[in-house]
C-alpha positions in Angstrom: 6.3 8.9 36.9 4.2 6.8 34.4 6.1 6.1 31.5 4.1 5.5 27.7 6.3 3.3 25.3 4.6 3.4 21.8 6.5 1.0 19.7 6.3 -0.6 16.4 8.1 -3.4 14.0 7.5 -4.5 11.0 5.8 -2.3 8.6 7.8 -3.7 6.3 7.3 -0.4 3.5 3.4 -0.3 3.7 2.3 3.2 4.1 -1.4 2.3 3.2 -3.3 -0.4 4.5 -3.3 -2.0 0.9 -1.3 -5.2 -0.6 -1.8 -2.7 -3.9 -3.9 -5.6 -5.5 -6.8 -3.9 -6.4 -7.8 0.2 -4.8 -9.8 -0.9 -1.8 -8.2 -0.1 1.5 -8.0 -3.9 2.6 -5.8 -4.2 6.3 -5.7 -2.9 9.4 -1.6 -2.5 8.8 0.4 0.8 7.1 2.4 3.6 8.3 -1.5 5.5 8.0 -2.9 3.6 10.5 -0.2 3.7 12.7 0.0 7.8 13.0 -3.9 7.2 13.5 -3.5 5.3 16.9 -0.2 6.6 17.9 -1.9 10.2 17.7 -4.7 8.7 19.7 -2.7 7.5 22.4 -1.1 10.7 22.5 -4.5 12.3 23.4 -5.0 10.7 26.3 -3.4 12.3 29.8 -2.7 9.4 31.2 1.2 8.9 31.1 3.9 11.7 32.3 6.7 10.7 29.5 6.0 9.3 26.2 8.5 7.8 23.6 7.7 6.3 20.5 10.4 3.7 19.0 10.2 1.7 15.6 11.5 -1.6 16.2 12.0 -2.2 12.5 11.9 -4.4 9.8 10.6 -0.7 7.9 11.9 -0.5 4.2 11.5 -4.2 3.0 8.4 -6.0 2.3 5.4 -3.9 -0.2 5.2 -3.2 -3.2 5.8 0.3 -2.9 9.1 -0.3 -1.0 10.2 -2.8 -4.1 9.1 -0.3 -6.3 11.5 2.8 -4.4 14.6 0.1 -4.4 14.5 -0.2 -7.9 14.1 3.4 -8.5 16.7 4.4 -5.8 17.3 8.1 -6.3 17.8 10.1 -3.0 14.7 12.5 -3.4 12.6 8.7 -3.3 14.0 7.8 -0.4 13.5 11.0 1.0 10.2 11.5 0.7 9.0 7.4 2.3 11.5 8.4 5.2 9.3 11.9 5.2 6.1 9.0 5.8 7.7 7.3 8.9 9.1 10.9 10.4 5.5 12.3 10.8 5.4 10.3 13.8 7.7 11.3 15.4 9.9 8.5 16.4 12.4 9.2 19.2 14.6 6.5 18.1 14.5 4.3 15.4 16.3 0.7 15.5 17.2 -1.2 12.6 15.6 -4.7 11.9 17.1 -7.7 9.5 14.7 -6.7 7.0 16.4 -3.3 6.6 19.3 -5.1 4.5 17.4 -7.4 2.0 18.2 -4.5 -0.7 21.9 -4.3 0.6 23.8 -2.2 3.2 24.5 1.0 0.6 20.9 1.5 0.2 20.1 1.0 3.7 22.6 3.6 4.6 20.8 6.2 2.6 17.8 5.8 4.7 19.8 5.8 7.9 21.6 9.4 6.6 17.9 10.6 6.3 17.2 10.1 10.1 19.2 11.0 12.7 17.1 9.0 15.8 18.9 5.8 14.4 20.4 4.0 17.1 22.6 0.9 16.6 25.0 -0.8 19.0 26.2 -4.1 17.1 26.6 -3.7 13.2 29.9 -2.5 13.5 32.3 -1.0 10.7 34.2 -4.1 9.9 37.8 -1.9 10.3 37.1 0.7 13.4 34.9 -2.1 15.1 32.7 1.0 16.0 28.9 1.5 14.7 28.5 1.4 11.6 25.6 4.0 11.9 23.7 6.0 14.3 24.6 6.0 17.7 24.7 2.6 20.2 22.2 3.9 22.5 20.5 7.2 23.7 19.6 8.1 27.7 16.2 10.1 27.2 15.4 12.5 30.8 12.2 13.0 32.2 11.4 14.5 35.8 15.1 13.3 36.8 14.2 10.0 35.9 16.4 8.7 32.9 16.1 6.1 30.7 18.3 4.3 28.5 17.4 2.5 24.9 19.9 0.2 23.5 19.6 -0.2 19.3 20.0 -4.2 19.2 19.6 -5.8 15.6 19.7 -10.0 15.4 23.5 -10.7 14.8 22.1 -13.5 12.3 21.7 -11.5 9.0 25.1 -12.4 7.4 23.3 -15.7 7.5 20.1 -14.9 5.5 21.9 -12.5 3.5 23.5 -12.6 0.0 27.1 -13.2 0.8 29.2 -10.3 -0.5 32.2 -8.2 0.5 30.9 -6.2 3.7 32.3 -3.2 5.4 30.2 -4.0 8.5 30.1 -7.0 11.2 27.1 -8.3 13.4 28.1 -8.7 17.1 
């Protein structure tokens, strides 16, 4: 069985290919030109499974995604989650970037998506996940294959200290 992986990190919020700087289309970056070349890999027939995981490091970083943490109203949220779920992701993991605007609005994105895994932000009192689900055994041909949801254990570290109800193992 050939296995595809399509994965991607870092979009950090760009859905266009534009630092919003001027109207000109400037990058080869963006949500946009992602679904472009996932879509094209998809069109080839030359795998027998195919998942596609975001690595991350998703609602932190453009303008735009600045722009929806200030406004932070559920139908906002909604719809830039709507941009990433076009894709298709199987599983989504969460990145350090996804707690720059603090863990209450990062668990409004995670309740919008239900391919979240996470195996080590823990709720600081069960000392189970926080969110999502540790990891998720996909099934192909009677060939299975496990994904773990790892995110660096060093964000208390780059992050505003504050009273948490989560760990990082």
């Amino acid at each position: 069985m050939k296995l595809k992986l399509l994965l991607t990190s870092d979009s950090h919020g760009f859905i266009r290919p534009t630092t919003y700087q001027n109207r000109k289309i400037t990058g080869d970056f963006g949500i946009t030109k992602l679904a472009t070349a996932f879509s094209q890999e998809e069109a080839k027939d030359d795998y027998d499974y195919l998942l596609k995981i975001n690595n991350g490091d998703f609602i932190q970083g453009s303008a735009l995604a600045t722009y929806l943490n200030k406004k932070n109203t559920l139908s906002a949220i909604q719809r830039f989650n709507d941009v990433f779920n076009t894709i298709g992701f199987d599983a989504t993991i969460v990145g350090n970037h996804e707690f720059n605007y603090g863990f209450d609005y990062l668990k409004q994105f995670i309740n919008q998506d239900s391919q979240v895994l996470n195996a080590n932000i823990l709720n600081s009192e069960t000392k189970q996940s926080a969110f999502g689900k540790p990891y998720q055994i996909y099934e192909q041909a009677g060939v299975k294959i496990g994904l773990l949801g790892l995110t660096t254990a060093y964000i208390p570290n780059w992050e505003q200290p504050q009273k948490n109800s989560w760990i990082a193992v």
